[in-house]
C-alpha positions as CSV (number, residue, x, y, z in Angstrom):
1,X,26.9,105.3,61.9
2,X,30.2,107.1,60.7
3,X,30.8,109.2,57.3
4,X,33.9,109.6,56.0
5,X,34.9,112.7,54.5
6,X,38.1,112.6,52.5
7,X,40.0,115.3,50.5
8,X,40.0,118.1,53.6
9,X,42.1,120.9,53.4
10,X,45.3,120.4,55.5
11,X,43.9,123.6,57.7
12,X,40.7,122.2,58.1
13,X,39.2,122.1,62.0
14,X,36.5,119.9,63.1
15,X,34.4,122.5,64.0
16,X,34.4,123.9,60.3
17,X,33.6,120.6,59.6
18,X,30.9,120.3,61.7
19,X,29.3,123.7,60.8
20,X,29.5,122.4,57.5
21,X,27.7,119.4,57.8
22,X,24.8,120.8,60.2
23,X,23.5,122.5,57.2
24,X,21.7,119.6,56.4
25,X,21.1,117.8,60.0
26,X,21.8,117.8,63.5
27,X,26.0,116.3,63.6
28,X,27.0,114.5,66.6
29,X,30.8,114.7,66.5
30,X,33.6,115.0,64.0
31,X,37.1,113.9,64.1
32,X,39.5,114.7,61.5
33,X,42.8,111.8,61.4
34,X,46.2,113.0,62.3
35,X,49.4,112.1,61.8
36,X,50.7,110.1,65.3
37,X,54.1,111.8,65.0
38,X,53.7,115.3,63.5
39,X,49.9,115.7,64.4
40,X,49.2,116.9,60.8
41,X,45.9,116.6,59.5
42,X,46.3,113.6,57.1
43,X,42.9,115.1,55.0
44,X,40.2,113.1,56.2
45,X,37.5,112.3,58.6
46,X,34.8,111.3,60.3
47,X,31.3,113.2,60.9
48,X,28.9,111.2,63.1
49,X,25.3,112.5,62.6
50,X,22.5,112.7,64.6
51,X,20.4,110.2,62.7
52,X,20.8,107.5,60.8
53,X,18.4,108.0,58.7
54,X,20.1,111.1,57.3
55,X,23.2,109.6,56.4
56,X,22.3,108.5,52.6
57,X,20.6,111.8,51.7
58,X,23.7,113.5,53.6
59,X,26.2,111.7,51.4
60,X,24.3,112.4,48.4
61,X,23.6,116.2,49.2
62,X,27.7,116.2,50.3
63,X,29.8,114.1,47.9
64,X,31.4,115.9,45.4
65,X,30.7,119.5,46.4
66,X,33.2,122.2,46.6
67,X,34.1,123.1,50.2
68,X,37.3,125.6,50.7
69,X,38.2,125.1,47.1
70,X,38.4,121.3,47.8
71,X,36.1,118.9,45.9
72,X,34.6,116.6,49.3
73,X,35.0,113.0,49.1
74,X,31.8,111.8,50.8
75,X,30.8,108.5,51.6
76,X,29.4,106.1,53.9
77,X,32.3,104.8,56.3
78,X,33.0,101.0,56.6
79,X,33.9,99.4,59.3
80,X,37.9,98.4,59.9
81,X,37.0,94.7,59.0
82,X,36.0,95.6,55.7
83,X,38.8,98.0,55.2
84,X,42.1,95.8,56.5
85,X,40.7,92.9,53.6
86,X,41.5,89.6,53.6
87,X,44.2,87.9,56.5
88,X,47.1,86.0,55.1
């Protein structure tokens, strides 16, 4: 079970993000979205914990906290069929 973590700073690595995460519990991987083209971070990701029976308490103790002077956008990731919507 993912989270997504939105509002990163451009700079952020996934190993920053992954120390910052492992505070709370054990983090199986992260992977921060870039840009195809330019390779850019495009400010979010994806942390992958341990146990999934940390990720409420981990969005809770996450969302909304200052992390290199960036307010985190934490949540619960959905899957891509409940992101794309609806089909024509």
């Amino acid at each position: 079970m993912e989270i997504y973590v939105g509002n990163l700073t451009p700079t952020m690595t996934a190993m920053e993000l992954k120390k910052h995460f492992s505070v709370y519990s054990m983090v199986k991987s992260v992977h921060i979205i870039t840009d195809h083209h330019t390779r850019q971070s495009k400010c979010f990701g994806y942390v992958i914990m341990e146990r999934r029976k940390d990720i409420a308490k981990t969005v809770e103790m996450f969302h909304r906290t200052e992390f290199k002077k960036q307010l985190l956008i934490v949540k619960k990731a959905r899957s891509r069929d409940e992101r794309e919507g609806s089909p024509w």
